[in-house]
N, C-alpha and C positions, 0 to 999 in steps of 0.2 A: 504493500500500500504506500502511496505518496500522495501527490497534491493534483487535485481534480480542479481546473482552472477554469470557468468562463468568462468571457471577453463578447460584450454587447457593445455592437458598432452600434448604439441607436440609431433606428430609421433605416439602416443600410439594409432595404428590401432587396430581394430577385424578380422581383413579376409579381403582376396583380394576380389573386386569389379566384378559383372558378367562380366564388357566389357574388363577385361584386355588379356583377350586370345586374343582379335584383336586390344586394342591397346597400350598394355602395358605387353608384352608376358614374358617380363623379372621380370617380378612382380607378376606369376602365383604361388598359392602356398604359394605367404607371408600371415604372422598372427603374427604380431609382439608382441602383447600382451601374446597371446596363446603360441609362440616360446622363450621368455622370461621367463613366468611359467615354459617351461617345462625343459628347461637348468638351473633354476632352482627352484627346487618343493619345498624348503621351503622358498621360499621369503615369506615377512611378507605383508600384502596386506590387515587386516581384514577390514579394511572401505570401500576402493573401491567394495571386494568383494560381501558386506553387503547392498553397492549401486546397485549390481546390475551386476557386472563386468562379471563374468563366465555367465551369462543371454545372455550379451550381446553379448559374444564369442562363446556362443551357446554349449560351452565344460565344462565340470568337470574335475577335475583331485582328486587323494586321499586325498588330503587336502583343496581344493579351491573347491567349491560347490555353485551349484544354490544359490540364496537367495528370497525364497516365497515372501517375504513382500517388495521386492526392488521396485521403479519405475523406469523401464528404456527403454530406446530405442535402435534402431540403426543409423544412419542416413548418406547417398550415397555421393558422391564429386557432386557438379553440376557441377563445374571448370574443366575446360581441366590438366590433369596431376593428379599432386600429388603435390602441392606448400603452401608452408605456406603465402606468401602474400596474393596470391589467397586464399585463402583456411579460409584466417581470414577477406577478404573480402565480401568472401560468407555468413561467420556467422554473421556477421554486418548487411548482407540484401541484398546484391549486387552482382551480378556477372557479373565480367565485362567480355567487348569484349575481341575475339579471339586476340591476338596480334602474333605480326612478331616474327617465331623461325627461328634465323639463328645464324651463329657461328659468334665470334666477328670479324673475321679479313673477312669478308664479307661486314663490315662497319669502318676496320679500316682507311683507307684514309682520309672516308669521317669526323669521329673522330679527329684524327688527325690534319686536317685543320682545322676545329673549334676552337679545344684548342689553335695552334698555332696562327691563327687570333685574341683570345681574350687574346694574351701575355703569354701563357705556353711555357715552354721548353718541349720541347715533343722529345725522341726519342724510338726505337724499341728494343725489345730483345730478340731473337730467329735465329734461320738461317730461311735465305730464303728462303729455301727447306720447311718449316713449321710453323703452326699460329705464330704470332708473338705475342708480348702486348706491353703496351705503357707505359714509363716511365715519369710520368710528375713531374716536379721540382726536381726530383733527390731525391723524398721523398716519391712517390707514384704511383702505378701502376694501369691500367685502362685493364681488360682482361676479358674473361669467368668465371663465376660461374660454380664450379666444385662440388657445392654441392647436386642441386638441375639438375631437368632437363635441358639438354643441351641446349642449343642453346635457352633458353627461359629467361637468368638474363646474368645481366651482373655485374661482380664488380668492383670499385673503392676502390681499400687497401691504408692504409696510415699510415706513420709513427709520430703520435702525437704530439710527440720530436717534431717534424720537421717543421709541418705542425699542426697551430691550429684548431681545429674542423670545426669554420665557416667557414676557408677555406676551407675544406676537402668536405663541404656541397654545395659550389658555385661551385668545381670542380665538385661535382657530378650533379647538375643541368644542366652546364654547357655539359655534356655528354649523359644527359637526353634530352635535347633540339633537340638532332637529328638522336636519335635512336627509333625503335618505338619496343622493346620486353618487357616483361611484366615487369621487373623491371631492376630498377636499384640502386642497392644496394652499399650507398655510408658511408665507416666505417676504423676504424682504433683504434689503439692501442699503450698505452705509452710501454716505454723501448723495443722497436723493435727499426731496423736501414732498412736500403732498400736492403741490403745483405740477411737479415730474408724472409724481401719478394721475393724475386729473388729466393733465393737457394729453396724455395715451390713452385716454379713455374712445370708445368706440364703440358705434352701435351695429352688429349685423342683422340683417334678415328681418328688421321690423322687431323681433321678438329677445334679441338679445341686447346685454349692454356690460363690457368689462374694460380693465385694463388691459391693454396690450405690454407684456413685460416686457421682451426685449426693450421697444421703442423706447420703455420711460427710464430705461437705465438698471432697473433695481438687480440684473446681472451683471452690473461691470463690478462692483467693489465690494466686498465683505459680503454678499450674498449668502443666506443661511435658509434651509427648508424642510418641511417637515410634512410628509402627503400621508394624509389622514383617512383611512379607504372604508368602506361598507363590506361588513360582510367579509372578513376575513381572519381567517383561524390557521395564525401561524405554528400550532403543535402538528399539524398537518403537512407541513412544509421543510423541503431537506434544512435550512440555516437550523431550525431547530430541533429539529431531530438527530441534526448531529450535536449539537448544545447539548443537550441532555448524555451523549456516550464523549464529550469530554475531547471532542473531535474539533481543530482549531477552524475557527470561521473568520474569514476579512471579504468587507464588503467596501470597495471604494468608487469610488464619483455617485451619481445619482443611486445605485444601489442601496449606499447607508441610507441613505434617507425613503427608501421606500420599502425596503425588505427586513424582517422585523427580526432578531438576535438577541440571545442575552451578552455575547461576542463583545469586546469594548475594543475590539481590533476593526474601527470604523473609520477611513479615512473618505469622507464627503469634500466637497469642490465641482470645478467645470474645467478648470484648465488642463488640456489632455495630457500633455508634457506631464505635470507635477502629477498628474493619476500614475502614467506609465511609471516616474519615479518608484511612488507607492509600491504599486504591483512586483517593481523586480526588487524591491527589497523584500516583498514579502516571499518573493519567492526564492530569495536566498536564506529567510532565515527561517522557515517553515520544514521542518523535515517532512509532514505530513500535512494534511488538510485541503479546506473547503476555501479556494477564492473565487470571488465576483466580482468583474470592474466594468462599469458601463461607462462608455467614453460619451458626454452629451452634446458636443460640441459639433456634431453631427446632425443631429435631431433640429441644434439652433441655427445651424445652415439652412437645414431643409425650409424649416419654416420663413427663414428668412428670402426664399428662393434662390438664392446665392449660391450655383455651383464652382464659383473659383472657391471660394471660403470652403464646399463640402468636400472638393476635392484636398487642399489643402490639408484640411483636418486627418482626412483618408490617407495623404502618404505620410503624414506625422504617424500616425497608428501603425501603418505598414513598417515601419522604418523599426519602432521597437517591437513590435511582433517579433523582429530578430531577432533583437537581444533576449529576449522571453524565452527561444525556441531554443537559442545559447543553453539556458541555462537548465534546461529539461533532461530527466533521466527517463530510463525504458519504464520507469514503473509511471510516472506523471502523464496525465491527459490534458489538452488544450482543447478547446472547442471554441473557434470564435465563431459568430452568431450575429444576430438583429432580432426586435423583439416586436417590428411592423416595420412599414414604409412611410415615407415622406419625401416625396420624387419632389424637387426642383425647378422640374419643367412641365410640370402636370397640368398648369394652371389656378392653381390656390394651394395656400399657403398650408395648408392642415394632412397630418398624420393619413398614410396613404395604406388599404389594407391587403399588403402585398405577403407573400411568401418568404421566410430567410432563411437567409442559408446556415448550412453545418460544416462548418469546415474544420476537420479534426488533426491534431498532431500527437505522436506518441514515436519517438525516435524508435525507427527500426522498423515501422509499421507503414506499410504503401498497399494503395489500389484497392481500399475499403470501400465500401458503398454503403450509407445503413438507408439508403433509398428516401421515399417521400414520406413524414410523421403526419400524423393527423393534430398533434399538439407537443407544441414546446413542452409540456410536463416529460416529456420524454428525458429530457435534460435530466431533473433533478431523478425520475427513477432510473435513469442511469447511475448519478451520485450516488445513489443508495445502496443499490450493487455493488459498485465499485467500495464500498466504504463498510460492506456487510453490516447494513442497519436498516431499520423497518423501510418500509416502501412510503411515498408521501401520498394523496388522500391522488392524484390521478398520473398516470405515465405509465410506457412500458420501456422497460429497458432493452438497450442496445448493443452492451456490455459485450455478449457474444460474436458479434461481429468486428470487435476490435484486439481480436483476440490473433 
């Protein structure tokens, strides 16, 4: 036994998924990965591709090419959407219940009275005539996630300065306690003021109305987050199921904060570089164990529609992917992966519901296939095999084929 690694390229889909023609019509078409290559055809990619990546994408292009000897896979969303909480919950083991899509101000009242009962200053800001959001302490605003599918998150922005983090955390509890949509995402960032967040505000579709985070800054500086989910029962889930047999757990970039551990081995952040840091220390001083690093800086590409930035990010990852593969023994498993899509060139800005790929390393190990998964839990009952510990609540393992 050694160290079972996953590595979430967020967003870095392969191809839209059979069912989006009925229910995801505006996501027909993406290939985030594929559409990235080809805007542009000399990114530098040789590790990923070498794992397996153009296998995965099912395409070649004049410079990116099959790789015979790769092990890799594909594997489907079981989650409703296209969501990175969901989506990194699935890989954990779990897939939780349907929860409520509605737009915020469908629950603003009920909001509203809450915060005001447990002593916020709460007021509104929008016209009448359209969504509104909620302004609490004069520091922090409570509206739609405009990132992700609509009417399925809701966010809590905050201004750092203003408002300390554990506060920032009990507000968002506190708004979690009486909403029931799949999450709620409760976060903020230093040297922003509440004018930052206001002047990003935006209304979609008639029926929505939030901050847009990137635009108002509260990811440039001191950014801290904490996504607060419905319906999720982490004894179910590999992080903790190896917690309990005493198995090391580190969970760094977006992971910490949304995959739940009793592990104090949590290094959270955005900037990819200082994550890769993270990861190969962990991977030098770990004889054994459970790592997870989601690189996000991808994901904020995508949304940003910005393929030089997504490519960018791509050959930073690819670059230490090396050093990572460096330092791997026969016993260690790599699996780097995506947890949905968000294509670039798609046409809007929002989380795409594509296919990702599996692309696996185990020195000395070539020309694997473990074919096409019906769900990412497949990951974690992998881990569970590989770690000879109970199975998590859905997955089948794959273990056998890497053998």
């Amino acid at each position: 036994m050694g160290k079972f690694i996953v590595i979430v390229l967020d967003s870095f889909g392969v191809g839209y998924m059979d069912d989006v023609a009925e229910v995801r019509p505006e996501d027909f078409g993406s290939n985030t990965a594929y559409h990235i290559i080809e805007r542009k055809p000399k990114i530098q990619l040789k590790n990923l591709v070498d794992l397996g990546l153009m296998n995965a994408i099912g395409k070649e292009t004049e410079h990116l090419e099959f790789s015979p000897k790769a092990n890799w896979g594909v594997s489907n969303l079981a989650h409703q959407g296209a969501d990175s909480f969901l989506g990194h919950q699935e890989i954990m083991g779990t897939t939780p219940p349907i929860p409520f899509n509605m737009p915020f101000n469908e629950v603003i009242i009920e909001v509203e009275k809450h915060l005001k009962e447990k002593g916020y200053a709460v007021r509104r800001v929008g016209k009448e005539s359209e969504p509104q959001i909620l302004v609490i302490n004069e520091c922090a605003t409570v509206g739609d996630n405009l990132e992700t599918d609509l009417g399925q998150v809701y966010n809590v922005s905050s201004c750092l300065d203003l408002m300390p983090f554990q506060d920032v955390k009990a507000l968002g509890r506190a708004v979690r306690e009486v909403v029931k949509v799949s999450r709620v995402i409760t976060f903020g960032g230093e040297n922003i003021v509440l004018n930052d967040l206001l002047n990003a505000r935006k209304v979609m579709e008639g029926k929505f109305s939030g901050v847009d985070a990137p635009e108002s800054g509260v990811y440039d500086q001191g950014y801290q987050v904490i996504h607060l989910g419905y319906g999720i029962d982490p004894e179910v889930q590999i992080p903790t199921i190896l917690d309990h047999h005493d198995i090391p757990v580190a969970l760094i970039g977006k992971a910490a904060d949304i995959i739940q551990t009793s592990s104090t081995r949590l290094y959270p952040g955005v900037d990819t570089q200082q994550l890769f840091n993270h990861l190969l220390k962990e991977v030098k001083d770990m004889d054994n164990g459970f790592i997870c690093l989601n690189i996000q800086e991808t994901d904020l590409a995508g949304h940003g529609e910005d393929v030089e930035k997504y490519a960018d990010r791509l050959e930073v990852s690819d670059e230490n992917l090396g050093h990572v593969i460096e330092l791997l023994n026969e016993e260690d498993i790599l699996i780097v992966m995506a947890d949905h899509g968000n294509d670039p060139t798609i046409g809007h800005s929002q989380h795409t519901r594509e296919k990702v790929p599996l692309l696996i390393y185990r020195k000395g190990l070539e020309g694997k296939e473990v074919g096409e998964r019906d769900t990412m839990a497949d990951i974690a009952a992998t881990a569970a095999e590989y770690f000879d510990v109970e199975t998590p609540q859905h997955g089948q393992s794959f273990l056998w084929k890497l053998k």
